[in-house]
C-alpha positions as CSV (number, residue, x, y, z in Angstrom):
1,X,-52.7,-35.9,-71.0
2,X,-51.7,-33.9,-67.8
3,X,-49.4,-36.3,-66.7
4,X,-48.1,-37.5,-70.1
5,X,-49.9,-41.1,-69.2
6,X,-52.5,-42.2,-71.5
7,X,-54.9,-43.2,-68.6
8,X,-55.1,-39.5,-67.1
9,X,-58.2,-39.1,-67.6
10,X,-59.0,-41.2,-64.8
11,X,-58.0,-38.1,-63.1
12,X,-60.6,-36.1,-62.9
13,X,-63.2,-39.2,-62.8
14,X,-61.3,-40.6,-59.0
15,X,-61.0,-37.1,-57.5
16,X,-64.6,-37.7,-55.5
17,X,-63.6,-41.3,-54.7
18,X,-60.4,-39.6,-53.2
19,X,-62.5,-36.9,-51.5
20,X,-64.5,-39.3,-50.6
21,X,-62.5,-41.9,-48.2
22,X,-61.3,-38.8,-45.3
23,X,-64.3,-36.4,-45.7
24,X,-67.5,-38.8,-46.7
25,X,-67.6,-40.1,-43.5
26,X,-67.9,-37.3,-41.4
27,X,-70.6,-35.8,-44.3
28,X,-72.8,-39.2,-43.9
29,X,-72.3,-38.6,-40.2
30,X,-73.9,-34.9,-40.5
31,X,-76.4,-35.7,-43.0
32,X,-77.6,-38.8,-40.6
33,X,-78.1,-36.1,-38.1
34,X,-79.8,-34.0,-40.4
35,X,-82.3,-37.0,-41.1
36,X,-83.2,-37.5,-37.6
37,X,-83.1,-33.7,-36.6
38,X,-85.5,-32.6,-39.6
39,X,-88.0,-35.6,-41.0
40,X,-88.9,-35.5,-44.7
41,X,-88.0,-36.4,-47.8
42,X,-85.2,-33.9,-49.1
43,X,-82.5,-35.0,-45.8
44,X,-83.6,-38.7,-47.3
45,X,-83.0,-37.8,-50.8
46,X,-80.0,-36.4,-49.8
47,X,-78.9,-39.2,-47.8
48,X,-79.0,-41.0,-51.0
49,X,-77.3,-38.7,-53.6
50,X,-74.5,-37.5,-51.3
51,X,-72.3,-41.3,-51.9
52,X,-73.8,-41.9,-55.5
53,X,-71.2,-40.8,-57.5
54,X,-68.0,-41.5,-55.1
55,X,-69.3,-44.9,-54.4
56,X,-70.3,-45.7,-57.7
57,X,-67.3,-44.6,-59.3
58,X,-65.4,-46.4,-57.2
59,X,-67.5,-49.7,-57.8
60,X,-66.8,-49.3,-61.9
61,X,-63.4,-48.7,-61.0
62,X,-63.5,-52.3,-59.0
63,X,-65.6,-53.7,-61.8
64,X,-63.9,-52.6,-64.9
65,X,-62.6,-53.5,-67.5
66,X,-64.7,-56.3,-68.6
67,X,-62.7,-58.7,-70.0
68,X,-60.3,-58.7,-66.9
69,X,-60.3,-61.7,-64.6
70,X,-62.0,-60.6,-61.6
71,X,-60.7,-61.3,-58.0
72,X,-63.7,-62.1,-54.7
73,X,-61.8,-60.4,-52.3
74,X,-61.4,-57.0,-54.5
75,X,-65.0,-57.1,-54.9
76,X,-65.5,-58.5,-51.4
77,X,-63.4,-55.8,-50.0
78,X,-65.2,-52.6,-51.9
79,X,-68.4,-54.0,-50.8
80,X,-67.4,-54.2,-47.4
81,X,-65.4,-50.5,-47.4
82,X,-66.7,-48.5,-49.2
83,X,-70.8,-49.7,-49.6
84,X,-70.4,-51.2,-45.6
85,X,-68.0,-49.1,-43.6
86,X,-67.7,-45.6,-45.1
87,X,-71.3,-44.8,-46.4
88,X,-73.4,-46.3,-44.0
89,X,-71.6,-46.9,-40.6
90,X,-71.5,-42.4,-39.8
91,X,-74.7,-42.2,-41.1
92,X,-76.4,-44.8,-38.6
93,X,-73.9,-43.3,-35.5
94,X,-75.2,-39.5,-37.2
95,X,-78.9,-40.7,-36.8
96,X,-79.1,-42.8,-34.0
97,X,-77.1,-40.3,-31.9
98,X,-79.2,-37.3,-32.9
99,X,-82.3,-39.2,-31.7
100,X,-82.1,-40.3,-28.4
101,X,-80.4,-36.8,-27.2
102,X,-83.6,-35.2,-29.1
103,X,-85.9,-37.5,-27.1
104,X,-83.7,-36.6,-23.8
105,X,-84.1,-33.0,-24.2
106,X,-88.0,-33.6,-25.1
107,X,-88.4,-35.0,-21.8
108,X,-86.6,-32.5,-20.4
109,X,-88.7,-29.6,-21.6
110,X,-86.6,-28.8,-24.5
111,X,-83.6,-28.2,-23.6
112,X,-83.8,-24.4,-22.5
113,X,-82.6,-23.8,-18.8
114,X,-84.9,-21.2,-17.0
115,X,-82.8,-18.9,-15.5
């Protein structure tokens, strides 16, 4: 009990969830750019295990305890925050920004001024 609470041990468990709301955005974004910049399967893979455990944490967080009565619009609102806004929204703005600039400059003759 670091706290002298007997629920501290949620602690430890929420710190990626905490992380997770200012930085995970801005890591989706980079990682979207990563998955349009370089195809294959590890940016995709990462792409998926990057949010797991924030987003899931924060989903059994929502979710549990069982036996509580649960509320639409809690579980409404994580779905629409945190599995809507925050995971996928910087991805898709990551990935469909790194795309059409790479086309651009593709066009251009990649992007390297002579000179």
């Amino acid at each position: 009990m670091t706290f002298g609470y007997a629920d501290d041990w949620w602690v430890p468990v929420l710190c990626p969830v905490l992380l997770w709301v200012p930085f995970g955005p801005f890591l989706r974004g980079a990682v979207g750019a990563w998955c349009a910049a370089r195809p294959g399967w590890r940016p995709r893979l990462w792409s998926v295990l990057l949010p797991l455990v924030p987003v899931g944490v924060s989903a059994a967080v929502t979710v549990l305890p069982p036996d509580q009565e649960k509320r639409t619009e809690d579980l409404v609102g994580h779905a629409a925050v945190h599995i809507g806004g925050i995971t996928p929204l910087p991805w898709l703005l990551g990935y469909g920004t790194t795309r059409p600039v790479r086309a651009v400059r593709a066009r251009r003759g990649g992007g390297a001024s002579a000179g």
